[in-house]
N, C-alpha and C positions, 0 to 999 in steps of 0.2 A: 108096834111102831118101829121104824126102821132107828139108825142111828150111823153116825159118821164110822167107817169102817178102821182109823186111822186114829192113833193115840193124839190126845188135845189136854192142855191146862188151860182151867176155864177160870176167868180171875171176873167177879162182879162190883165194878166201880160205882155201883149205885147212883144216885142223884149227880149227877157233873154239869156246871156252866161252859158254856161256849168260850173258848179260850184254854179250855184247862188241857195242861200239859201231861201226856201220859209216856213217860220213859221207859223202857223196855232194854233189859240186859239179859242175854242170850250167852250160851257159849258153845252153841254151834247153829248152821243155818236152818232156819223154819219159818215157819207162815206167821205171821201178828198181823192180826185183826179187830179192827174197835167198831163193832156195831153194837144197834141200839136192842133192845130186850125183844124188841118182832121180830127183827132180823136174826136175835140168837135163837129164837123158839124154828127158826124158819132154818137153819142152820143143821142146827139138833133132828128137823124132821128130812133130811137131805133133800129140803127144797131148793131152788133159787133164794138167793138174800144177796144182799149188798152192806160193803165192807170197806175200812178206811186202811190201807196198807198195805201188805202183801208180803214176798219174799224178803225178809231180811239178811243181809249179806255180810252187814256191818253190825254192832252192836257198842255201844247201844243206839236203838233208833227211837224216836219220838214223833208222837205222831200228837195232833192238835183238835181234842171235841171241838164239833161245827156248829155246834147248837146246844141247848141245855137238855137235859133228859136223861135218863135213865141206859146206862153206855154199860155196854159188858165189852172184855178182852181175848181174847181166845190165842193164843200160843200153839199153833198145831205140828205135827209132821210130815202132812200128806205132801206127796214126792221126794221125801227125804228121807235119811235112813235110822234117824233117831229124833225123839221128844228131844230136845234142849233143855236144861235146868236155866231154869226161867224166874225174872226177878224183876217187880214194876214197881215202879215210884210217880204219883200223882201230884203236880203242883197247880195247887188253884191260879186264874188270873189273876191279876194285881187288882184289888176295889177300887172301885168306880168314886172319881171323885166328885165331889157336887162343888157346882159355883157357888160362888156367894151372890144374892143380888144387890 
């Protein structure tokens, strides 16, 4: 099986609700990327997949699950000249409040 040619940290945020904030500290520029576990399998087999992010220039960046599901991170190098020491911090949305009736 082929594999991505280009050094990657691969960070697995497991079950995440839509809202949830995933912060990402870099200390040099690379790819972050937050797709779902098809899209990392699809990723990993250097197929097409689809991905929330891209080049980061600034750090730290944040980026927003769109949905609930099963979210991996990926941190790469490709077209850069080094892996970045890489640091994520996940904050759940605020709970949902119920009316009263």
């Amino acid at each position: 099986m082929a594999a991505p040619s280009f050094r990657f940290k691969h960070y697995d945020l497991r079950g995440q609700r839509a809202g949830t904030v995933v912060e990402v500290t870099l200390n040099a520029v690379n790819n972050v990327r937050l797709m779902t576990s098809g899209n990392f399998q699809r990723f990993k087999e250097l197929l097409d997949f689809k991905y929330i992010g891209g080049v980061a220039k600034k750090s730290p960046i944040r980026l927003v699950v769109p949905e609930d599901g099963q979210w991996n991170l990926i941190v790469d190098m490709e077209g850069h000249h080094v892996l970045a020491d890489s640091a994520v911090k996940v904050t759940p949305p605020p709970a949902v409040q119920r009316r009263a009736s």
